[in-house]
ROTORNU-852653 format. One record per residue (C-alpha): residue number from 1; residue in three letters; z negated, x negated, y. Coordinates in steps of 0.1 Angstrom, whole numbers, plus 5000, padded with zeros to 4 digits. Example, Ala and Ser with C-alpha at 12.3 -4.5 7.8 and 13.67 -1.06 7.14 Angstrom:
2
+-----+---------+------+------+-------+
| num | residuo |   up | east | north |
+-----+---------+------+------+-------+
|   1 |     ALA | 4922 | 4877 |  4955 |
|   2 |     SER | 4929 | 4863 |  4989 |
+-----+---------+------+------+-------+
//
This chain:
420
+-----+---------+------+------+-------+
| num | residuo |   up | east | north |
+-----+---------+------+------+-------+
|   1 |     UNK | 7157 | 6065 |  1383 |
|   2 |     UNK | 7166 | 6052 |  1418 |
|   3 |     UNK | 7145 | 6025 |  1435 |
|   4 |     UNK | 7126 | 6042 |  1466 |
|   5 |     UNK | 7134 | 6001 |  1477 |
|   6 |     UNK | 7169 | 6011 |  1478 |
|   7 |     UNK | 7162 | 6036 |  1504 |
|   8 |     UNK | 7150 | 6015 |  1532 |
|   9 |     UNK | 7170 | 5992 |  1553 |
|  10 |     UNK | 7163 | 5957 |  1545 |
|  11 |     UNK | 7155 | 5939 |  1581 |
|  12 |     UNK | 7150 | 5904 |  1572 |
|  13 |     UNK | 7137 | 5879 |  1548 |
|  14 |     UNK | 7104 | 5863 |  1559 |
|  15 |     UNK | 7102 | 5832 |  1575 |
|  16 |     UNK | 7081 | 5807 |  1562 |
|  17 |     UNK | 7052 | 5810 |  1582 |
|  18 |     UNK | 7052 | 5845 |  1578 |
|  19 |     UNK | 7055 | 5842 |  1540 |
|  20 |     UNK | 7021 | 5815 |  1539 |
|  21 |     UNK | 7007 | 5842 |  1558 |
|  22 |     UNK | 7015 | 5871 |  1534 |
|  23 |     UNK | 7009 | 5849 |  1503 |
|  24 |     UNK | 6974 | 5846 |  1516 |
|  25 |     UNK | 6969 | 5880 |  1524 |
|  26 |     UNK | 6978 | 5893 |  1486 |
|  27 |     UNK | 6936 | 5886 |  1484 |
|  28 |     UNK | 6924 | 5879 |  1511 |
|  29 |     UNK | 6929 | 5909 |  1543 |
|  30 |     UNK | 6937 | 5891 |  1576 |
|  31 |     UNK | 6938 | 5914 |  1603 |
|  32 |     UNK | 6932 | 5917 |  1638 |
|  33 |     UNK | 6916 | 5945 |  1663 |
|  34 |     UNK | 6921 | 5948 |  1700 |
|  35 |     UNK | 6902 | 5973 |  1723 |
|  36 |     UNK | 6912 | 5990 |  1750 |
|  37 |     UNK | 6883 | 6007 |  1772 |
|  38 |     UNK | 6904 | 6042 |  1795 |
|  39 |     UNK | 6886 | 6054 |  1823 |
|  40 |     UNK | 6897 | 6092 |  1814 |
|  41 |     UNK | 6896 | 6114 |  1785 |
|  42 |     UNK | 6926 | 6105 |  1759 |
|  43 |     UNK | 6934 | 6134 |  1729 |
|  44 |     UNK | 6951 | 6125 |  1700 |
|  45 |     UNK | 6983 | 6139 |  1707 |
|  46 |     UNK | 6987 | 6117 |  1736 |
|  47 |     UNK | 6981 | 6091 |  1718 |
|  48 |     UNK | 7003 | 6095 |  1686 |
|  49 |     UNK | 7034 | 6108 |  1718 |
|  50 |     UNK | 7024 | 6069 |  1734 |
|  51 |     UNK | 7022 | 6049 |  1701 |
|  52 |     UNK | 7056 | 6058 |  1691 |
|  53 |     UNK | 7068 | 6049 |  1724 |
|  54 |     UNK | 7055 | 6016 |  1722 |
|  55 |     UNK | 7068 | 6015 |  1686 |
|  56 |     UNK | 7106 | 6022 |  1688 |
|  57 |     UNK | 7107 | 5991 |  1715 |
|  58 |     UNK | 7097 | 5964 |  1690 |
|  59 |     UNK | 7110 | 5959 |  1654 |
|  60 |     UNK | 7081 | 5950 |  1635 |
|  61 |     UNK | 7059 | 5978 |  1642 |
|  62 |     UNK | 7082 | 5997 |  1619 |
|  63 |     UNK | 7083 | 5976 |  1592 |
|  64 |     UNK | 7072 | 5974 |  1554 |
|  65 |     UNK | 7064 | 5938 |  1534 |
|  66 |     UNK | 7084 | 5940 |  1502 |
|  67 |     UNK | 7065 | 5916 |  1474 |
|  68 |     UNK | 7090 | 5932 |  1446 |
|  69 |     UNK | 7121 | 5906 |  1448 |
|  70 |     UNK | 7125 | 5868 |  1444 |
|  71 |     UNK | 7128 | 5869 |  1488 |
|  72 |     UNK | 7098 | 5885 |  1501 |
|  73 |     UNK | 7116 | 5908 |  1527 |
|  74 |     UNK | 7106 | 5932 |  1559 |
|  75 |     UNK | 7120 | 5967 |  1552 |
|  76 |     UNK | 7123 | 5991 |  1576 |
|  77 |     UNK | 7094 | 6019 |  1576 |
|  78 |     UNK | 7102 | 6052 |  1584 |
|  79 |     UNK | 7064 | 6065 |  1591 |
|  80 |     UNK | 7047 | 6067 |  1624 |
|  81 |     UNK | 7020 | 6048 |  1632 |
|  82 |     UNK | 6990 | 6062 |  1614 |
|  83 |     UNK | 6958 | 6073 |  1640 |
|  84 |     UNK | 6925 | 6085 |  1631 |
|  85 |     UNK | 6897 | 6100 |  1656 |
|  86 |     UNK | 6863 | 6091 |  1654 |
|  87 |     UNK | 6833 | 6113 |  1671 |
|  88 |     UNK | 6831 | 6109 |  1705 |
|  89 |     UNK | 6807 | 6078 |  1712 |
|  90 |     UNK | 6813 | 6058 |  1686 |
|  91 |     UNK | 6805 | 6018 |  1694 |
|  92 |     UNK | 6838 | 6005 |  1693 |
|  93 |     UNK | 6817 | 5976 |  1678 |
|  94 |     UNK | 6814 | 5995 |  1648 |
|  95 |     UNK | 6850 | 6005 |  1642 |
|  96 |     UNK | 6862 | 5969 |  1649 |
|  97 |     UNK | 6835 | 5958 |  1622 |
|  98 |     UNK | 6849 | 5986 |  1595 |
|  99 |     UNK | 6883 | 5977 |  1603 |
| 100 |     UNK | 6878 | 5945 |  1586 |
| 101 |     UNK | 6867 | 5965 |  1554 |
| 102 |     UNK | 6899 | 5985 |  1549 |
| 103 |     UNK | 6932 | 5962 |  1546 |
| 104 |     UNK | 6962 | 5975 |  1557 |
| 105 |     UNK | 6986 | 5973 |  1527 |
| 106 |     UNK | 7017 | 5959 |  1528 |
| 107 |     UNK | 7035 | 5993 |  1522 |
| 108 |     UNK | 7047 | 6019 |  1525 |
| 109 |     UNK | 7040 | 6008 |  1566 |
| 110 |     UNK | 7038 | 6002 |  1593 |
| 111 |     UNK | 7016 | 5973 |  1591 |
| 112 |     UNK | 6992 | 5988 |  1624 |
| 113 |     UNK | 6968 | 6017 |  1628 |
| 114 |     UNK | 6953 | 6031 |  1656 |
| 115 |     UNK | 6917 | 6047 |  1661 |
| 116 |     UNK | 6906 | 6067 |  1692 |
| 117 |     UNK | 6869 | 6068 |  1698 |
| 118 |     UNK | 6872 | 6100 |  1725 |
| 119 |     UNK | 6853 | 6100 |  1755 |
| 120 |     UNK | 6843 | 6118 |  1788 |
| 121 |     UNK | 6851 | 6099 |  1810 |
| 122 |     UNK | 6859 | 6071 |  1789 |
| 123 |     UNK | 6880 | 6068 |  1757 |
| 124 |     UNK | 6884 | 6037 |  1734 |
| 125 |     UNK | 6914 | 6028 |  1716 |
| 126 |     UNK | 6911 | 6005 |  1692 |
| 127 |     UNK | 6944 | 5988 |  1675 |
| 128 |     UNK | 6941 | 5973 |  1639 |
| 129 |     UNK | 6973 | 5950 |  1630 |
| 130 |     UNK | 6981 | 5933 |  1600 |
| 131 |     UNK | 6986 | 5896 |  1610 |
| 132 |     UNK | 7026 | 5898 |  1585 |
| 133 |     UNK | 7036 | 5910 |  1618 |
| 134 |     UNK | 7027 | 5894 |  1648 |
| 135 |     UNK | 6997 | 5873 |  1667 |
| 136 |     UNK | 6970 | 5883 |  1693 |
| 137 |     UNK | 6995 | 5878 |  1726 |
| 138 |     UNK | 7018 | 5900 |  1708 |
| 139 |     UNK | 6992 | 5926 |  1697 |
| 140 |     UNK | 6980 | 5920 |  1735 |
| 141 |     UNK | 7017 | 5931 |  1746 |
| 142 |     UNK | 7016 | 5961 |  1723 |
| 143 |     UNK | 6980 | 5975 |  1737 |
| 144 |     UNK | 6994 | 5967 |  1776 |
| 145 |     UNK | 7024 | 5990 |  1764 |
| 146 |     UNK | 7004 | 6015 |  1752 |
| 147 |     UNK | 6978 | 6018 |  1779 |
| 148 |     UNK | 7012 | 6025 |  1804 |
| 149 |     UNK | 7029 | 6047 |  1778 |
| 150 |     UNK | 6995 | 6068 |  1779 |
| 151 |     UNK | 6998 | 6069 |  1818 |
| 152 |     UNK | 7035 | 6082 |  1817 |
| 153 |     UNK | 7054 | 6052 |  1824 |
| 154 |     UNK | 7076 | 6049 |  1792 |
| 155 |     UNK | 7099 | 6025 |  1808 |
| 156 |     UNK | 7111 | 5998 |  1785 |
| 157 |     UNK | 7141 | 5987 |  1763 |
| 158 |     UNK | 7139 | 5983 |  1727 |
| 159 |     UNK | 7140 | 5950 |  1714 |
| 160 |     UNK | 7160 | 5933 |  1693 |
| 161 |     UNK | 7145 | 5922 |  1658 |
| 162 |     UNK | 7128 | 5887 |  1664 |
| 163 |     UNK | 7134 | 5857 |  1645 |
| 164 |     UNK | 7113 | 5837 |  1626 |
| 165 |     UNK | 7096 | 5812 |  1644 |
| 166 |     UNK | 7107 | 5779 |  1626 |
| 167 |     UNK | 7142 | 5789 |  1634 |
| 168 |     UNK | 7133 | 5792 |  1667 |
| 169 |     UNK | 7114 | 5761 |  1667 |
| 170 |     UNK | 7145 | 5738 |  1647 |
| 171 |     UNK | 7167 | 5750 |  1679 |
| 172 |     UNK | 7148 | 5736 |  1704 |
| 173 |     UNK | 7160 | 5703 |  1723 |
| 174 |     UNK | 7137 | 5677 |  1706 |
| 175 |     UNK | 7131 | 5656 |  1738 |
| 176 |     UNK | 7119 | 5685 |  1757 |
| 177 |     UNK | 7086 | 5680 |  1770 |
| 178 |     UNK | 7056 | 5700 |  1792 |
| 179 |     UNK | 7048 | 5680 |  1819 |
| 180 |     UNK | 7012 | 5700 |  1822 |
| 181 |     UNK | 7008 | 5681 |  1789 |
| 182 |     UNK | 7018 | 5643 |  1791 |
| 183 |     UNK | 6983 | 5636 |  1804 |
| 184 |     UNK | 6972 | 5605 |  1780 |
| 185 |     UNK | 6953 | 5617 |  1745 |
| 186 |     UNK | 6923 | 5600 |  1737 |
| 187 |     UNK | 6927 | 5601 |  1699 |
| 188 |     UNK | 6900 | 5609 |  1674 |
| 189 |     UNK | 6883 | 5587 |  1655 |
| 190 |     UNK | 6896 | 5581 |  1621 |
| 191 |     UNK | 6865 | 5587 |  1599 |
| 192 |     UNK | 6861 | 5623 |  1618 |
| 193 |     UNK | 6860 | 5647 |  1585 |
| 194 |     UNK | 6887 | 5670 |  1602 |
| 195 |     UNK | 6907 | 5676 |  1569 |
| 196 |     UNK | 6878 | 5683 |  1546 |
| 197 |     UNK | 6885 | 5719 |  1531 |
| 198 |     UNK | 6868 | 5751 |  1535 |
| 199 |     UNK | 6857 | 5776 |  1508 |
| 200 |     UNK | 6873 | 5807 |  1505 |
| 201 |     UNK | 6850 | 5839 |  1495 |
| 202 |     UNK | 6863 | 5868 |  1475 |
| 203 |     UNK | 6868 | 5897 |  1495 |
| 204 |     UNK | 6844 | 5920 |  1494 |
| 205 |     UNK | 6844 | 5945 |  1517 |
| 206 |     UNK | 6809 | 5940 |  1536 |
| 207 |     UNK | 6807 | 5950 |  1576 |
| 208 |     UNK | 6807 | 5918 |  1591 |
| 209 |     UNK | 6783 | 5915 |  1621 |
| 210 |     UNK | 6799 | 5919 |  1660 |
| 211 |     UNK | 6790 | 5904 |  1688 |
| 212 |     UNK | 6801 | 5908 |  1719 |
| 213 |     UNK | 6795 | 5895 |  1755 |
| 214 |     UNK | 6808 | 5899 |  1791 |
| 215 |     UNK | 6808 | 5874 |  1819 |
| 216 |     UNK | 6803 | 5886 |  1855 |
| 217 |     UNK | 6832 | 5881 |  1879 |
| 218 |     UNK | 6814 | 5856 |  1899 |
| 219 |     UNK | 6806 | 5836 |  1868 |
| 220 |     UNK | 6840 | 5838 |  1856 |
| 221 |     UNK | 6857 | 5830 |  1888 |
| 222 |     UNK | 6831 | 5798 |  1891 |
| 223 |     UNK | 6847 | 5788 |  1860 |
| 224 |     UNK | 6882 | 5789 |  1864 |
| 225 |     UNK | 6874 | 5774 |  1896 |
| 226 |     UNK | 6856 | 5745 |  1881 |
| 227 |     UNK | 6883 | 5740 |  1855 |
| 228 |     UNK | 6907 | 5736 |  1877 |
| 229 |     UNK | 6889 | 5710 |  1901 |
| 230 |     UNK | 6885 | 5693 |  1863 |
| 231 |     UNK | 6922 | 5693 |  1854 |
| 232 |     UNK | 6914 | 5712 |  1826 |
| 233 |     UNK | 6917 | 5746 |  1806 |
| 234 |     UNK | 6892 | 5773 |  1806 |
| 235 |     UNK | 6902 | 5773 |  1765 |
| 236 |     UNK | 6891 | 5735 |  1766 |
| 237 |     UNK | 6858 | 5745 |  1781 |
| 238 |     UNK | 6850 | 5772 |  1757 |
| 239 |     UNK | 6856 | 5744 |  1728 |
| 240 |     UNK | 6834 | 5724 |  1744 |
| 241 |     UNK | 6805 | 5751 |  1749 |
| 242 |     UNK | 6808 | 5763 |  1713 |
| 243 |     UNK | 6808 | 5728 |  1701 |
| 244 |     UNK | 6778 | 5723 |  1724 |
| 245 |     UNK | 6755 | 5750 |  1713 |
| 246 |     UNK | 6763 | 5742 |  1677 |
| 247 |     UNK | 6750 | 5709 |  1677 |
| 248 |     UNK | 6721 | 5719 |  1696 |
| 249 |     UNK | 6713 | 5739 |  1663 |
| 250 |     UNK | 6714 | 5706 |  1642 |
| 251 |     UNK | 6755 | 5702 |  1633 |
| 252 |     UNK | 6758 | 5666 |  1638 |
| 253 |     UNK | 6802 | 5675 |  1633 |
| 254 |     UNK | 6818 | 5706 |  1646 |
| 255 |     UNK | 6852 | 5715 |  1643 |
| 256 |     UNK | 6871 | 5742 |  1666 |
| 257 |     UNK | 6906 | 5759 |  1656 |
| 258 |     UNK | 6924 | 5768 |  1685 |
| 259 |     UNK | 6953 | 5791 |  1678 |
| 260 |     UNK | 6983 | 5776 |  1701 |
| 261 |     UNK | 7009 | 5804 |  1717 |
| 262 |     UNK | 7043 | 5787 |  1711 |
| 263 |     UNK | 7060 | 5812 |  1738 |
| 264 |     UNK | 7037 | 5793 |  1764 |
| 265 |     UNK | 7039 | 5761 |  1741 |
| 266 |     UNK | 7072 | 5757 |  1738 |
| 267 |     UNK | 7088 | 5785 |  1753 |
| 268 |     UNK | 7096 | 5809 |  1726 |
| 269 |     UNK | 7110 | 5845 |  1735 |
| 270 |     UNK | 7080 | 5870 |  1743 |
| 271 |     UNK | 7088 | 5890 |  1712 |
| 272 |     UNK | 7060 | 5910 |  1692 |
| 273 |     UNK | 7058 | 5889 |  1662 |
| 274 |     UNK | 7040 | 5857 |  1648 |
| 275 |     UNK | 7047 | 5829 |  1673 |
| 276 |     UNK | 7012 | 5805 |  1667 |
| 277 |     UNK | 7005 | 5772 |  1654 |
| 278 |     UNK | 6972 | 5761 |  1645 |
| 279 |     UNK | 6956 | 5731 |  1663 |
| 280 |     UNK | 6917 | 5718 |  1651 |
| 281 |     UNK | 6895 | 5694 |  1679 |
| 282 |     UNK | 6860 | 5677 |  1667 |
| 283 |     UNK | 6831 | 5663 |  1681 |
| 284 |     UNK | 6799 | 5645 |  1671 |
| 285 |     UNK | 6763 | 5654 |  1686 |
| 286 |     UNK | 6761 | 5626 |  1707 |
| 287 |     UNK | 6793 | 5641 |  1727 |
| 288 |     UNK | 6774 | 5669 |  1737 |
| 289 |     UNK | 6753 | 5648 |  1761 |
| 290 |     UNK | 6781 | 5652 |  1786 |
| 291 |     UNK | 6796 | 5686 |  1788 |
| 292 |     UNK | 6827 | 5677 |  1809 |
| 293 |     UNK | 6839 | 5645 |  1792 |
| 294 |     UNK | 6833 | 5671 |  1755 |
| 295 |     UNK | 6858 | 5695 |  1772 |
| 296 |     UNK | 6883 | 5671 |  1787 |
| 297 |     UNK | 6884 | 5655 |  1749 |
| 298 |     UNK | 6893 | 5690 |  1735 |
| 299 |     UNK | 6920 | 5694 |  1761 |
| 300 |     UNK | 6937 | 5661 |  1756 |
| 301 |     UNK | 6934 | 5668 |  1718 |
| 302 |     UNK | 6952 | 5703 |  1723 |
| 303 |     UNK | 6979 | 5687 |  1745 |
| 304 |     UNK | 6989 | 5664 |  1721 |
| 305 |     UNK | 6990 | 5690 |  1691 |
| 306 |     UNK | 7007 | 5714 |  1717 |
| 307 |     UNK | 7037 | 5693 |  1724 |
| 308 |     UNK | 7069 | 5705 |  1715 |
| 309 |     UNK | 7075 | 5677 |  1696 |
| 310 |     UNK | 7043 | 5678 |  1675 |
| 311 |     UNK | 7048 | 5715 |  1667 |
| 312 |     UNK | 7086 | 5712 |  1657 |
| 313 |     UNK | 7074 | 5686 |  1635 |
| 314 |     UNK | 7048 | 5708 |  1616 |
| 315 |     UNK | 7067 | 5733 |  1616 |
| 316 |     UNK | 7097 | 5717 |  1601 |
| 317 |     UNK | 7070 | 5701 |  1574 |
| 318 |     UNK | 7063 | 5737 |  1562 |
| 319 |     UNK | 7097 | 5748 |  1560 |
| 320 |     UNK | 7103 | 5717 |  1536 |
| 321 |     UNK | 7074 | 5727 |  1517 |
| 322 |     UNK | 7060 | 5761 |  1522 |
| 323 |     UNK | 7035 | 5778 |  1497 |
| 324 |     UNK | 7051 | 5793 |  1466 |
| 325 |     UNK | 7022 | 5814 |  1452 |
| 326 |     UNK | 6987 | 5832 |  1463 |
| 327 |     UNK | 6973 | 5802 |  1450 |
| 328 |     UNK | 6994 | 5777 |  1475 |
| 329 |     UNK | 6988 | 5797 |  1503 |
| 330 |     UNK | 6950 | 5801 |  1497 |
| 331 |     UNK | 6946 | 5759 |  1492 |
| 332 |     UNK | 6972 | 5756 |  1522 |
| 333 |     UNK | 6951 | 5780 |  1546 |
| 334 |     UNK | 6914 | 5766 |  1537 |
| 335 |     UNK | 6925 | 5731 |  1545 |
| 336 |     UNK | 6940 | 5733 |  1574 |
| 337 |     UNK | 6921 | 5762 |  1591 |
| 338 |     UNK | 6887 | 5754 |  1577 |
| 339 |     UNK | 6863 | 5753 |  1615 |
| 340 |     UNK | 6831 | 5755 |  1627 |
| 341 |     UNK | 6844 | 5785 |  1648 |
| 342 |     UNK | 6877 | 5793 |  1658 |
| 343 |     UNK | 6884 | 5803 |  1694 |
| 344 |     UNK | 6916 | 5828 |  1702 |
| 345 |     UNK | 6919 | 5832 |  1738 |
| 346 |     UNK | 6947 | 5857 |  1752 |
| 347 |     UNK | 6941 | 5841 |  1785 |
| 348 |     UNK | 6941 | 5868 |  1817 |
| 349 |     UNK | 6957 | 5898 |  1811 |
| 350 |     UNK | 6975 | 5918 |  1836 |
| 351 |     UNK | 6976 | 5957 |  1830 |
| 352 |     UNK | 7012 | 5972 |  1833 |
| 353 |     UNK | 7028 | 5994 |  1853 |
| 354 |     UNK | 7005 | 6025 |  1856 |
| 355 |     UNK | 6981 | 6017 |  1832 |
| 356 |     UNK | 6968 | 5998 |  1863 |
| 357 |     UNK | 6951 | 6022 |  1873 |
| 358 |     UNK | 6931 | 6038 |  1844 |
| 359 |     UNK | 6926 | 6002 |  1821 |
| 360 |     UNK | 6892 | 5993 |  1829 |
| 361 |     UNK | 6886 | 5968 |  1800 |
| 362 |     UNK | 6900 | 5945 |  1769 |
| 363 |     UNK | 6879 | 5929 |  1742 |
| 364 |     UNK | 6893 | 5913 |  1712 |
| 365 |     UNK | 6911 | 5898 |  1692 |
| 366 |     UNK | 6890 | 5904 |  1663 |
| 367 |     UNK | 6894 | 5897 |  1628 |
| 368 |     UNK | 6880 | 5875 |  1599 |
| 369 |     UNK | 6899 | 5855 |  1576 |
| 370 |     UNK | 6875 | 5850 |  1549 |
| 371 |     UNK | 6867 | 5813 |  1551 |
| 372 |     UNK | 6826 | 5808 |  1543 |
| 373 |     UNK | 6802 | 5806 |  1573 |
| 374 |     UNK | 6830 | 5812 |  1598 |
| 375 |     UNK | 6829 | 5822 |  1629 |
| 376 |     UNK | 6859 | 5836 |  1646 |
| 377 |     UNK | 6858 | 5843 |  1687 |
| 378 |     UNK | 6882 | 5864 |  1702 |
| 379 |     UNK | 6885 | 5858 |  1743 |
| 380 |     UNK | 6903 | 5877 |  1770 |
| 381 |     UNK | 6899 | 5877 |  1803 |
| 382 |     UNK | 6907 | 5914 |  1823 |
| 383 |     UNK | 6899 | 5925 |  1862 |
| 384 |     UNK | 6880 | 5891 |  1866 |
| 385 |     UNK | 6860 | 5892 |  1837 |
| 386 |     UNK | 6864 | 5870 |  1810 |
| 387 |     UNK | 6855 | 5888 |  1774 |
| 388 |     UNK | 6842 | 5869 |  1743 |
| 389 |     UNK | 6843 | 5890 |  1709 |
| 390 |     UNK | 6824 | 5868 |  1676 |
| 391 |     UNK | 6831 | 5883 |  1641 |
| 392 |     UNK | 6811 | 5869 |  1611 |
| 393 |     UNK | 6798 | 5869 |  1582 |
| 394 |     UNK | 6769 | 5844 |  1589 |
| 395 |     UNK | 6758 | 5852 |  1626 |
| 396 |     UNK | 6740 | 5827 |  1644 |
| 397 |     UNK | 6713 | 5842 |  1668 |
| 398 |     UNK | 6724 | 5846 |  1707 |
| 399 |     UNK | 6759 | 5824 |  1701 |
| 400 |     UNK | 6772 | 5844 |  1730 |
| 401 |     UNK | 6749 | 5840 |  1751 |
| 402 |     UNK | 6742 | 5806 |  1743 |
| 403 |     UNK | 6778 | 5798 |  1750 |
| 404 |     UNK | 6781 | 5815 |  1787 |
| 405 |     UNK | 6744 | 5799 |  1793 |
| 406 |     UNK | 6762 | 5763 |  1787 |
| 407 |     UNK | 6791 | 5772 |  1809 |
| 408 |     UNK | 6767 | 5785 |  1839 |
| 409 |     UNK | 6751 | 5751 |  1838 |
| 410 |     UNK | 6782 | 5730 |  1836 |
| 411 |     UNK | 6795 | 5754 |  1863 |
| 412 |     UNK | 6762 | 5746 |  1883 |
| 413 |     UNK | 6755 | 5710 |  1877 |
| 414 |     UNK | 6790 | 5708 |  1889 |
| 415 |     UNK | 6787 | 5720 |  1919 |
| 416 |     UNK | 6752 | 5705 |  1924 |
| 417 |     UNK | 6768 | 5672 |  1925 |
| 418 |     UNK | 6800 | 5680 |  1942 |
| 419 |     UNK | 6800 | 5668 |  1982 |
| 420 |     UNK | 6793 | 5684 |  2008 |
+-----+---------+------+------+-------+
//
């Protein structure tokens, strides 16, 4: 009997981020939805014509996981990227929350899947990825892509099949540095219970609940303003909301995990694949007395953990010793992702090409990683608007709104005390 393995080109071994990643997954689903709102009626032949567009540029959104040797390897899939149609006026809310209900397996491929929620005038398109295969910035790329392919401008070259990232990372010039981040860290107290781990829970297949919240333009534009006058991150000020309304509901510690782009971090191509690194802030209650000195602490805390220097180190450290079983990968993940709430901003996105014109809207990235009482927050920021997405299994009443209510005031005490 011939192996159907034999069949498919073999594309590359895993790296070892990407095998933690799929170690964990073997019971526990991690995946990720963005959503694209189109001002115009899309069919599903358009669609399926753009997807594989968008497809034949990048690598590993024709790829298959293959468990079945001693080298967990990416195989090339031959499929198309599958696409379903839901009735027209559908919540998108509700796809992205049974989207987390139905994992994407790890073959036959490819590791993505598409739903269109049809519209007149508006469509939703709403893009499922398995996280084996790339992050939110490069899920991000993908739906940009696609939102031009639908438009008619195809331009693009293919790609060439990215590497992992902690080869990437090893050939780096140690001493480089980011001068946006040599500002001096304020280090965490030592007794902080940052490394205590979380508890998984079996999955199980329940809806988990969506939230979802949109900031006005002059709101949004306040902020960034206000950042900026602070010498800080919007990110940092999101940390420091979250972390602020939390203890306002009685947490005397929260921890935020901020996902850290290492193409921005330490300029890593911008391929469509897995190029993150984990980084956790804290704060007591007593912090949230003073909204601005909370946020500048979580941006000085980033920095540090986002110098090249810190992330070629853990990434070298799990290269040394990466997870060897389910059971590795599991212990691995719940200590050092376990949060309060984990933040994922894209940043602001730019629409490309034609899709300028008929984009009116991004929300995501969504996903849940099965970690008890977490709460994972998915941010972009599109036309001026700054998006917030919350996935969970345990959802605290009004988070959202709770969160952009503790911006507003920051933004407005701010400017209440600024001169004249």
């Amino acid at each position: 009997m011939t192996n159907d393995h034999t069949q498919c080109t073999v594309s590359r071994a895993l790296g070892a981020f990407e095998k933690t990643i799929d170690l964990y997954m073997h019971r526990n689903p991690v995946q990720f939805s963005l959503v694209a709102e189109i001002d115009r009626h899309i069919t599903t032949e358009e669609l399926v014509r753009a997807l594989k567009c968008v497809q034949d540029r990048h690598p590993l959104l024709r790829v298959s996981v293959d468990r079945s040797e001693p080298e967990t390897v990416y195989r090339r899939a031959e499929g198309s990227i599958g696409v379903e149609t839901t009735a027209e006026g559908t919540p998108w809310q509700a796809v992205v929350a049974s989207e987390q209900t139905r994992p994407i397996p790890p073959e036959p491929g490819p590791l993505l899947r598409a739903v269109l929620i049809p519209g007149d005038p508006d469509s939703f398109i709403v893009l499922t990825f398995a996280h084996q295969i790339t992050d939110g910035i490069g899920g991000l790329r993908v739906m940009l892509e696609l939102v031009a392919a639908l438009e008619g401008d195809e331009r693009g070259t293919a790609r060439g099949l990215p590497q992992a990232q902690e080869d990437l990372l090893a050939g780096l010039d140690p001493v480089r540095t980011d001068s946006r981040e040599t500002a001096t860290v304020v280090p965490q107290a030592e007794d902080e219970p940052l490394s205590t781990p979380g508890e998984l829970t079996p999955f199980s297949g329940l809806l988990p609940h969506v939230s979802d919240l949109a900031m006005d333009r002059d709101m949004t534009a306040r902020l960034v303003d206000r950042c900026r006058t602070e010498g800080m991150s919007v990110h940092a000020a999101l940390c420091a909301a979250a972390s602020t309304v939390l203890h306002r509901r009685g947490r005397a510690f929260v921890r935020v995990l901020s996902p850290v782009d290492l193409r921005r971090a330490a300029g890593l191509p911008e391929d469509v694949a897995n190029r993150f690194a984990g980084a956790r802030t804290a704060s007591g209650a007593t912090e949230a007395d003073d909204f601005w000195t909370l946020a500048r602490r979580h941006h000085q805390a980033l920095g540090q953990q986002r110098s090249p220097q810190a992330l070629q180190a853990g990434s070298a450290a799990l290269t040394q010793s990466p997870p060897a079983t389910p059971q590795d990968a599991e212990a691995m993940m719940a200590a050092v992702t376990a949060a309060d709430i984990q933040i994922t901003n894209l940043g602001a996105a730019q629409a490309y090409g034609r899709g300028r014109a008929s984009l009116k809207a991004l929300w995501g990235p969504a996903q849940i990683t099965q970690l008890r009482g977490e709460h994972v927050l998915g941010v972009v920021t599109f036309d001026g608007r700054l998006r917030m997405t919350e996935l969970t299994h345990d959802p605290v009443a009004v988070l959202l709104p709770e969160i952009a209510a503790v911006l507003a005031q920051a933004c407005a005490a701010s400017d209440q005390a600024a001169p004249a």
